[in-house]
C-alpha positions as CSV (number, residue, x, y, z in Angstrom):
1,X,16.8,-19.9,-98.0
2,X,20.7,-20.0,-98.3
3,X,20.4,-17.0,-100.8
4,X,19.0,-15.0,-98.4
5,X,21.5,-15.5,-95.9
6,X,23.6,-14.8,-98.7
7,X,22.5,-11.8,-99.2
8,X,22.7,-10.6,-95.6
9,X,26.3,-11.5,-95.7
10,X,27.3,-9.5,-98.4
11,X,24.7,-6.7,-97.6
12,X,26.7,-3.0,-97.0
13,X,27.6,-1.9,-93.1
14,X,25.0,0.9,-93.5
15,X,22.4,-2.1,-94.4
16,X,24.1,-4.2,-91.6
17,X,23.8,-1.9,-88.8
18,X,20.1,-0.6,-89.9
19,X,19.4,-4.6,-89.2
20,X,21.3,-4.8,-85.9
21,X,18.3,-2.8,-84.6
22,X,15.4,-4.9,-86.0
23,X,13.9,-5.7,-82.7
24,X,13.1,-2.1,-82.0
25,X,10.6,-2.0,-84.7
26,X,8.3,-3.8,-82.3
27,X,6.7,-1.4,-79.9
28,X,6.7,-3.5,-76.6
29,X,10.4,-3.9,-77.1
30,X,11.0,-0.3,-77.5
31,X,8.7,0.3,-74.2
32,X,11.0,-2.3,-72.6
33,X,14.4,-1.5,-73.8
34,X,14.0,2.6,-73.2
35,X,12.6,1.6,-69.3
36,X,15.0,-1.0,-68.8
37,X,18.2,0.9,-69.8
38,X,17.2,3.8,-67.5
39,X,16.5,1.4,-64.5
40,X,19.9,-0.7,-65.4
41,X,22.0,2.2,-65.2
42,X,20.5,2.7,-61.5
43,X,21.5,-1.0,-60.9
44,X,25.0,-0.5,-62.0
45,X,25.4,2.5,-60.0
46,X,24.0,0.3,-56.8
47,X,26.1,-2.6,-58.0
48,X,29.6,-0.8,-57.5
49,X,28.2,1.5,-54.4
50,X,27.6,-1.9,-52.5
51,X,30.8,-3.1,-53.0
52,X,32.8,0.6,-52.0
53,X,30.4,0.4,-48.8
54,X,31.1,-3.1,-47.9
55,X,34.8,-2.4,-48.3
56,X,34.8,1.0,-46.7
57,X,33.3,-0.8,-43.6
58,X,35.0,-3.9,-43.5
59,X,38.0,-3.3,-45.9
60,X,37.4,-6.9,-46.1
61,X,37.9,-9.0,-49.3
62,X,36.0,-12.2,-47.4
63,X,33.1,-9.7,-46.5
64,X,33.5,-8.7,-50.4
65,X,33.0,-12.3,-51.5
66,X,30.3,-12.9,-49.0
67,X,27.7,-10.3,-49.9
68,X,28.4,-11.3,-53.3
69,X,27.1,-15.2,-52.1
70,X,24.3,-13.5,-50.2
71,X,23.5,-11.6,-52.9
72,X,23.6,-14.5,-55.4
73,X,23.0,-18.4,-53.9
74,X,19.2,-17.4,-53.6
75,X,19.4,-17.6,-58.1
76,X,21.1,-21.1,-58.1
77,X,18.4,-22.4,-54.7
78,X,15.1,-20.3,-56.0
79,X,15.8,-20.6,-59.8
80,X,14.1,-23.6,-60.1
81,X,10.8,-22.0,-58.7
82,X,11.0,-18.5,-61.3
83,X,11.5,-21.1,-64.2
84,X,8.1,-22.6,-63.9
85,X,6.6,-19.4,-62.1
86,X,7.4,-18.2,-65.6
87,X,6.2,-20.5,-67.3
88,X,2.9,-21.0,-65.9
89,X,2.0,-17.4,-65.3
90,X,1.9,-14.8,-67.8
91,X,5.4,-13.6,-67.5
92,X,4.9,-10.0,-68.4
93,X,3.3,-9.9,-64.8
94,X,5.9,-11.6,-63.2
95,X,8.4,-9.3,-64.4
96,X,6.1,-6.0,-63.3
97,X,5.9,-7.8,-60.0
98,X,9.8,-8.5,-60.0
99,X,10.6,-4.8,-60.5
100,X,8.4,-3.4,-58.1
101,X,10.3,-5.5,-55.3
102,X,13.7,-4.5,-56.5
103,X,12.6,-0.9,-56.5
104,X,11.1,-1.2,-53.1
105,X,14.4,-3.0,-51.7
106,X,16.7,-0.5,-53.1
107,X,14.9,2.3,-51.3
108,X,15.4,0.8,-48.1
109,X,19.2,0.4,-49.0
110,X,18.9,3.7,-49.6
111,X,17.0,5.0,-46.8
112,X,19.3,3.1,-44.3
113,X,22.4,4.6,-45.9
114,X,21.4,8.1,-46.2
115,X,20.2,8.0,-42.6
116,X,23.8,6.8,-41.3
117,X,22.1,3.6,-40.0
118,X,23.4,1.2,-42.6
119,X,25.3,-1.8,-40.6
120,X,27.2,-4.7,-42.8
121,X,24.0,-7.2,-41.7
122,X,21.6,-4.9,-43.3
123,X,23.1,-5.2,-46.9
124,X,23.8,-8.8,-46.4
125,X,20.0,-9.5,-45.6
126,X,18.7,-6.7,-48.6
127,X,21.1,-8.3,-50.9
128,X,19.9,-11.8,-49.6
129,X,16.1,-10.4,-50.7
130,X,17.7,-8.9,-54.2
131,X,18.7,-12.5,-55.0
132,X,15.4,-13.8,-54.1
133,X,13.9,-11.5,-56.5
134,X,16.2,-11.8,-59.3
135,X,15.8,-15.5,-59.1
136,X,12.0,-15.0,-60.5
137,X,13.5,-12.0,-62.7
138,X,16.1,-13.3,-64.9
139,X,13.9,-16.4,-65.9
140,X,10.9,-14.4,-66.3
141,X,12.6,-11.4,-68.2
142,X,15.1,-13.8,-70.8
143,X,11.7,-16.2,-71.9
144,X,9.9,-13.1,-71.6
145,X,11.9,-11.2,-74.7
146,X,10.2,-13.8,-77.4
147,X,6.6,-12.9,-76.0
148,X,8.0,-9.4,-77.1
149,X,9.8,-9.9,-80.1
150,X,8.6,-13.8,-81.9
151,X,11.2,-15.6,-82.8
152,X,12.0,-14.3,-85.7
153,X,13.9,-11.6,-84.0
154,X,15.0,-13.5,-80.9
155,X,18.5,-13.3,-81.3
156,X,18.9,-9.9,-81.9
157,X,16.5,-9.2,-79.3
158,X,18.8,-11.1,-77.0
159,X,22.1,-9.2,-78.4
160,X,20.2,-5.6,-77.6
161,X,19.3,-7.0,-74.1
162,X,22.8,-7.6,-73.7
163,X,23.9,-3.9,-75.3
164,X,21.5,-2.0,-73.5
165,X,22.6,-4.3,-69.8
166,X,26.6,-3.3,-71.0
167,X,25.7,0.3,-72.0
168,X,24.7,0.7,-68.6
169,X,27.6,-0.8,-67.3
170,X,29.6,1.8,-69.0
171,X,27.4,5.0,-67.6
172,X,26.2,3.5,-63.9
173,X,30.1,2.7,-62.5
174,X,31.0,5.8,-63.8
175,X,28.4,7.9,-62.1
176,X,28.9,6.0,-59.2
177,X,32.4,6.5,-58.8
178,X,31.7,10.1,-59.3
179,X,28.9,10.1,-57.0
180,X,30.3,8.2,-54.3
181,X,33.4,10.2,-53.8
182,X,31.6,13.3,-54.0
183,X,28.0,12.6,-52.1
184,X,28.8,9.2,-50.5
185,X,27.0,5.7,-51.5
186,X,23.3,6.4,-50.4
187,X,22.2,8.7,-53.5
188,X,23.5,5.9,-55.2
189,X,20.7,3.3,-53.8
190,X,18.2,6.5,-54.0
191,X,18.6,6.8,-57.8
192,X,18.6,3.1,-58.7
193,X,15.4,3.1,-56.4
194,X,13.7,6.2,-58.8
195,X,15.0,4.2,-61.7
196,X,13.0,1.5,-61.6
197,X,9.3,3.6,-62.2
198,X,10.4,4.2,-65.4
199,X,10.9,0.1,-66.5
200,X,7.9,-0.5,-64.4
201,X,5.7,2.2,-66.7
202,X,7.2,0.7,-69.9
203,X,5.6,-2.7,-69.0
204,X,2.4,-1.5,-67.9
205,X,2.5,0.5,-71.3
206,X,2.8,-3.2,-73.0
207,X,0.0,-4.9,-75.0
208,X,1.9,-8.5,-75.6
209,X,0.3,-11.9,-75.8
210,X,2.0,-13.4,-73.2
211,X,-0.3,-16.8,-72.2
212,X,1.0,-19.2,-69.6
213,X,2.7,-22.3,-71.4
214,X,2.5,-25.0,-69.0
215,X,-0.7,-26.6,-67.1
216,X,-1.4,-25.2,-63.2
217,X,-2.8,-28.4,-62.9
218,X,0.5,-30.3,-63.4
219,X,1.9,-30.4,-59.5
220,X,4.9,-27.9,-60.1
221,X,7.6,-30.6,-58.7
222,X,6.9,-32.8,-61.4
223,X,7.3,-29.1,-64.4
224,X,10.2,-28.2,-62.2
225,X,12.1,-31.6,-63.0
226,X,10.7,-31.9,-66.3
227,X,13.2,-28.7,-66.9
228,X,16.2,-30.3,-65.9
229,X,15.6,-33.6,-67.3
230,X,15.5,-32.0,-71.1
231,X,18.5,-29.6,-69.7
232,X,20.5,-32.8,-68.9
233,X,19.5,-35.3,-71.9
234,X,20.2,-32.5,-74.5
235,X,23.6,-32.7,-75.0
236,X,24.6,-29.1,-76.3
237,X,22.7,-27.3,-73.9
238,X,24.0,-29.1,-71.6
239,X,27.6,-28.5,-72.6
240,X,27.1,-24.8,-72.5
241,X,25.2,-24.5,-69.5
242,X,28.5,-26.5,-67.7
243,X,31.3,-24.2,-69.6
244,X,29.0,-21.2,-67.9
245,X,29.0,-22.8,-64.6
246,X,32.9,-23.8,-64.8
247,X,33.4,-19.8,-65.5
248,X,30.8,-18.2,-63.3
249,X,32.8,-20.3,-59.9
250,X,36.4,-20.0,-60.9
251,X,36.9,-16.6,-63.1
252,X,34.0,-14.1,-62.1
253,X,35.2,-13.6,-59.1
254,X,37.3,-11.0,-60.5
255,X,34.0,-8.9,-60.0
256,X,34.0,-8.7,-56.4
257,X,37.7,-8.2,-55.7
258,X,38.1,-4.8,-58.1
259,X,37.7,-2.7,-55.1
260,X,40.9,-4.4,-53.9
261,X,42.5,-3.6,-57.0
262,X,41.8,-0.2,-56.6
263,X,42.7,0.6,-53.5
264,X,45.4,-1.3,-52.9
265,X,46.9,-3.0,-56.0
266,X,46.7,-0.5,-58.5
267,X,48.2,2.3,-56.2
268,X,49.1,5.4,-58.4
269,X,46.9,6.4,-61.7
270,X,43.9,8.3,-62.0
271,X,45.0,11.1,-59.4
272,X,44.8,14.0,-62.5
273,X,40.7,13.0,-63.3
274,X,40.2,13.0,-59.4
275,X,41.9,16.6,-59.7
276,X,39.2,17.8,-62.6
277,X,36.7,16.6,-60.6
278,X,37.2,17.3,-57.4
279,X,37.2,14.1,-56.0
280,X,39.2,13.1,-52.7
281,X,37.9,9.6,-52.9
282,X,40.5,8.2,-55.2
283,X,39.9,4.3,-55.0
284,X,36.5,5.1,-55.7
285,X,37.0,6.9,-58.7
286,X,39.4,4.1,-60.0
287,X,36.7,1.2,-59.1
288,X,34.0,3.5,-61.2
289,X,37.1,3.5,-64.2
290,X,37.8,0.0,-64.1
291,X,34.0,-1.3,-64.1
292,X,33.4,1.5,-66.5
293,X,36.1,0.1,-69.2
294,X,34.9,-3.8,-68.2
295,X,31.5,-2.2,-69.6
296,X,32.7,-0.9,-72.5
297,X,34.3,-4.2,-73.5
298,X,31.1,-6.0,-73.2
299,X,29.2,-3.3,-74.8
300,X,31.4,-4.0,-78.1
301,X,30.8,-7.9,-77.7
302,X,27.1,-7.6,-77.1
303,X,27.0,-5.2,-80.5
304,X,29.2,-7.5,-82.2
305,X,26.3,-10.3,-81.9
306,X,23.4,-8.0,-82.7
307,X,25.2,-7.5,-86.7
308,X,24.7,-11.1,-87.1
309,X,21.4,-12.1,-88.6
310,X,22.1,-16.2,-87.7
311,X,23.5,-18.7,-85.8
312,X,26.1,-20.1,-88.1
313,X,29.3,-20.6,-86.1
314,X,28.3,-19.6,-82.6
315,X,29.5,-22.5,-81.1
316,X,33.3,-22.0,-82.2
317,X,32.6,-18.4,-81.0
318,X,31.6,-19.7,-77.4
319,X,35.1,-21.2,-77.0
320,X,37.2,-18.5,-78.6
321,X,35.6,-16.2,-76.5
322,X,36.0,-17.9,-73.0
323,X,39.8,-18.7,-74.0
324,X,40.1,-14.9,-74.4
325,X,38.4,-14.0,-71.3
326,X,40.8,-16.5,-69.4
327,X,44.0,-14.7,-71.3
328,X,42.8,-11.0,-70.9
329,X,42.5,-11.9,-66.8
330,X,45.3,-13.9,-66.7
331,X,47.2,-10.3,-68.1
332,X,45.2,-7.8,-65.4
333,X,46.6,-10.3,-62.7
334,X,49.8,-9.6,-63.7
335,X,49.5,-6.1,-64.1
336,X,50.7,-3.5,-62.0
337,X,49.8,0.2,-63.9
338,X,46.1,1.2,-63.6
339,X,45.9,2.2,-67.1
340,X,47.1,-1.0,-68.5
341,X,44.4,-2.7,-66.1
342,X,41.9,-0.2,-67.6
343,X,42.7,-1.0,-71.5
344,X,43.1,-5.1,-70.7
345,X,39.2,-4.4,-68.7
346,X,37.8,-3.8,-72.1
347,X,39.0,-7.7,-73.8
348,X,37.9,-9.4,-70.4
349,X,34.2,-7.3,-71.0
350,X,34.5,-7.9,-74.6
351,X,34.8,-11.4,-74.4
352,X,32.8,-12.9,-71.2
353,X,29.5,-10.7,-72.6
354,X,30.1,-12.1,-76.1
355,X,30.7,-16.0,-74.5
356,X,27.3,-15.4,-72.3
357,X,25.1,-14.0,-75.1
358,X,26.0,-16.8,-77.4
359,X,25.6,-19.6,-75.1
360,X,22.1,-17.9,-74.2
361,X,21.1,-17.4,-77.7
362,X,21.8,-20.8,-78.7
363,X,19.9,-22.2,-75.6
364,X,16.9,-20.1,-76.4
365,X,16.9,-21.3,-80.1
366,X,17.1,-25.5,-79.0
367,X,14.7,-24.9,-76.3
368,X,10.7,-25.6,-76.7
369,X,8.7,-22.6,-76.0
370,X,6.8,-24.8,-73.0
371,X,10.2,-25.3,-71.6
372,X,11.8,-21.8,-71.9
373,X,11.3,-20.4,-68.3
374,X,12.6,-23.8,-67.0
375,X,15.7,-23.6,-69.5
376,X,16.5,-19.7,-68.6
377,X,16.1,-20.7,-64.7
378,X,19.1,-23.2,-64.9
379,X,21.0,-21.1,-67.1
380,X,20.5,-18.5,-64.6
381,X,21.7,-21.2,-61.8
382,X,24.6,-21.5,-63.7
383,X,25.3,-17.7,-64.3
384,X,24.6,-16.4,-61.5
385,X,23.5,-18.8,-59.5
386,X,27.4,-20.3,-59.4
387,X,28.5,-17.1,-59.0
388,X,28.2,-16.7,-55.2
389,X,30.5,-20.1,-54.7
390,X,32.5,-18.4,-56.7
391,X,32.5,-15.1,-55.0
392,X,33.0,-16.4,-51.7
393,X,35.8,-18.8,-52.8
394,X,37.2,-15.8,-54.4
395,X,37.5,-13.8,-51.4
396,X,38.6,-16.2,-49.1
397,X,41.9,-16.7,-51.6
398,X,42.4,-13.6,-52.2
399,X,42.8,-13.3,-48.2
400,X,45.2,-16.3,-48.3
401,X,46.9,-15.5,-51.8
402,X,46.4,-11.9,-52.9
403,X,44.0,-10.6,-55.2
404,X,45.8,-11.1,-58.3
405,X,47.1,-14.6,-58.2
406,X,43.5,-15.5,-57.4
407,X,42.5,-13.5,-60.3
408,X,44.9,-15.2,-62.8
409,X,44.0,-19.0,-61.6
410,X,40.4,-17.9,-62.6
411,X,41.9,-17.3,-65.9
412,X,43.8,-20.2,-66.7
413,X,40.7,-22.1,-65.6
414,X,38.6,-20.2,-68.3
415,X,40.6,-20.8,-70.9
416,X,41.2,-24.9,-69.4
417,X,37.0,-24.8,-69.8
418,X,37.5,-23.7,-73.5
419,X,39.9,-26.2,-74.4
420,X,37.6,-28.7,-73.4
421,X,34.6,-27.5,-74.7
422,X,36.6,-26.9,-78.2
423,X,36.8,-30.8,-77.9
424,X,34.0,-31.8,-77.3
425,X,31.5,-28.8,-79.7
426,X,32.0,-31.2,-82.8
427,X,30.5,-33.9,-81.8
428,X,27.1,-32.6,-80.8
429,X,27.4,-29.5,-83.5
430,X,24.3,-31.8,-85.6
431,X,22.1,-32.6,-82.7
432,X,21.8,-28.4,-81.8
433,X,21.6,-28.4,-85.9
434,X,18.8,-30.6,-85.1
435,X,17.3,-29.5,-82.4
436,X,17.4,-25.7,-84.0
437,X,15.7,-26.4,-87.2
438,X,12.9,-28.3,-84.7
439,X,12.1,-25.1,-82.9
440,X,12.4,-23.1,-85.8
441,X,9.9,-25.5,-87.9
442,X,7.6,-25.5,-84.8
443,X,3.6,-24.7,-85.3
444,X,2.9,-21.6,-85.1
445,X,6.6,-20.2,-84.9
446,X,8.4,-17.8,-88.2
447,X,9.8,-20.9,-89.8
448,X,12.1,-18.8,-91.8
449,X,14.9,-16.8,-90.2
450,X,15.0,-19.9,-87.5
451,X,15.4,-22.1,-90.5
452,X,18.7,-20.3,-92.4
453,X,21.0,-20.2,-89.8
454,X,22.3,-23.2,-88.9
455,X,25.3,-24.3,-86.6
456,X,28.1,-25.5,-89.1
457,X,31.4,-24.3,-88.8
């Protein structure tokens, strides 16, 4: 076993990279990565629309941070109920059914906007709905990828999930800057609405063994605390799931206050590309740059994981990576040049996508297939779900304090939350050794890429 991981190690970069791709050699994740990338860069391009017409409306950061509650508290409240939804229903179904309500919700967006009709209450409800969706989604779609994949190539299932979600955060805030400042926010909604057939075709295209893993007959109360009773008892899980949490409320807010940073903040810089381009919305064309290079950041950190071929050390990586996410926004707070704010952009990208795919691909690996839908809904409470408490506490300094003080006191609490999770990783590194080689050893499961990798540092 070890002298096949030894030989991955020393394998050539040509070799390496050829194996960063080895999920695509399953056909239903190549149906589901080529649909989903397509549909995500619609999202993105929705994602930073929303927040220009919030801002252009209100020119509000509170109104900023509230959408992004409404948008989110619905993941942290419904969670629960997509965890076991997913886990006693086949979950490619419940992701079909997921995407066919996002696409329907974006069109009204859409159809609101384009019509001049669109009031601040209408995106606060539709973004209320998104939520609501994405709470069955993200469950449904992270347990889903081992249905696609086995276990065998979870991991770098997981790490191309997270490349293809940051590719598009690269190409959707850059067409939507372009787009907005040009044609305005609706074509934006319109296109993420037309995005979505061609994720939904992908999945219907799907022929994947995906049976329900827990009994209807169980009352779904008792399933639902089941999942966090083996969230809270296992102590490494647990540990990561509260260093996401700690982030997602006190540094992601950064998110919902970059429009303020663009228009007002970061006041000269980007007038020669909104020359080339025609644009006379500048502080749209800077928000589209800024969530463009934050993209590009996490793309790297989501490609750096998918050249690994184990576990080993991931845990060590999980608090390097949030103490450099806390530095790199501690620096943009600080910053007053736009283009300094782009280049630090791409360390804070690099480093939160590389923290969040770790955490979730050690979770995934210590969690019992039965229990994986429950597991991915609280670690989407904890992503996303914290987010909105975040978001709105965000906005609400940022009124009192500025944008970039609140920005930087979300960084020093990042890298606070790595410091302790630095103490406290090496003394429950051997129960997630444990609790890894359990999984990977169980019936029915590829015993041996599971088996290699373990946790050590």
């Amino acid at each position: 076993m070890h002298n096949g991981a030894a030989d991955r190690s020393s394998a050539p970069p040509s070799s390496r990279w050829q194996a960063a791709g080895r999920a695509l050699r399953h056909r239903n994740f190549q149906l589901f990565f080529g649909g989903q990338l397509i549909s995500l860069i619609g999202t993105w391009m929705q994602s930073v629309a929303q927040s220009w017409l919030v801002y252009r409306l209100t020119g509000s950061g509170f109104l900023l941070g509230a959408v992004g509650f409404a948008s989110q508290i619905p993941v942290f409240l419904v969670a629960p109920l997509g965890g076991i939804t997913a886990d006693r229903n086949n979950r490619q179904y419940v992701v079909i059914a997921t995407q066919i309500a996002s696409m329907i919700l974006a069109f009204i967006l859409a159809a609101l906007t384009l019509t001049h009709r669109v009031q601040v209450w209408h995106i606060f409800v539709l973004a209320a709905l998104l939520g609501v969706v994405n709470a069955f989604d993200i469950p449904g779609r992270q347990s889903f990828l081992v249905d696609m994949v086995g276990k065998e190539d979870l991991m770098n299932a997981i790490a191309l999930n997270s490349s293809m979600f940051n590719g598009a955060r690269v190409i959707g805030p850059a067409i939507a800057g372009i787009l907005v400042a040009r044609l305005g926010e609706g074509w934006c909604f319109f296109a993420n609405s037309v995005s979505y057939i061609a994720v939904i075709v992908g999945l219907f295209l799907m022929n994947v063994h995906a049976p329900a893993r827990a009994s209807a007959k169980t009352p779904a109360l008792e399933h639902i605390i089941e999942g966090f009773q083996f969230v809270n008892r296992t102590a490494p899980i647990r540990a990561l799931l509260l260093l996401l949490g700690l982030v997602s409320v006190t540094s992601m807010p950064y998110v919902v206050l970059m429009p303020i940073f663009a228009d007002r903040v970061l006041r000269s810089g980007g007038e020669e590309i909104a020359a080339l381009i025609g644009s006379k919305d500048l502080g749209a064309l800077r928000l589209g740059i800024l969530m463009g290079a934050t993209g590009i950041g996490a793309l790297l950190g989501a490609l750096t994981l998918a050249v690994r071929s184990g576990v080993k050390g991931l845990g060590r990586w999980v608090a390097i990576c949030c103490a450099g996410f806390g530095v790199s926004l501690v620096l943009f707070g600080f910053s007053k040049s736009f283009w300094l704010s782009v280049i630090l952009m791409l360390p804070v990208g690099y480093f939160i996508m590389l923290q969040m795919a770790c955490s979730n691909t050690l979770i995934q690996v210590m969690v019992p297939d039965a229990l994986r839908g429950r597991a991915m809904a609280v670690y989407s409470m904890m992503f996303m779900g914290m987010a909105p408490i975040g978001a709105l506490l965000g906005g609400a300094l940022s009124d009192r304090l500025g944008a970039p003080l609140t920005v930087d006191l979300g960084g020093f609490a990042a890298i606070a939350g790595a410091w302790w999770f630095a103490l406290h990783w090496p003394k429950i590194r051997m129960e997630a050794k444990n609790l890894i080689l359990a999984q990977a050893m169980a019936p029915g499961d590829p015993a041996e890429e599971m088996s290699t990798p373990i946790i050590e540092d």
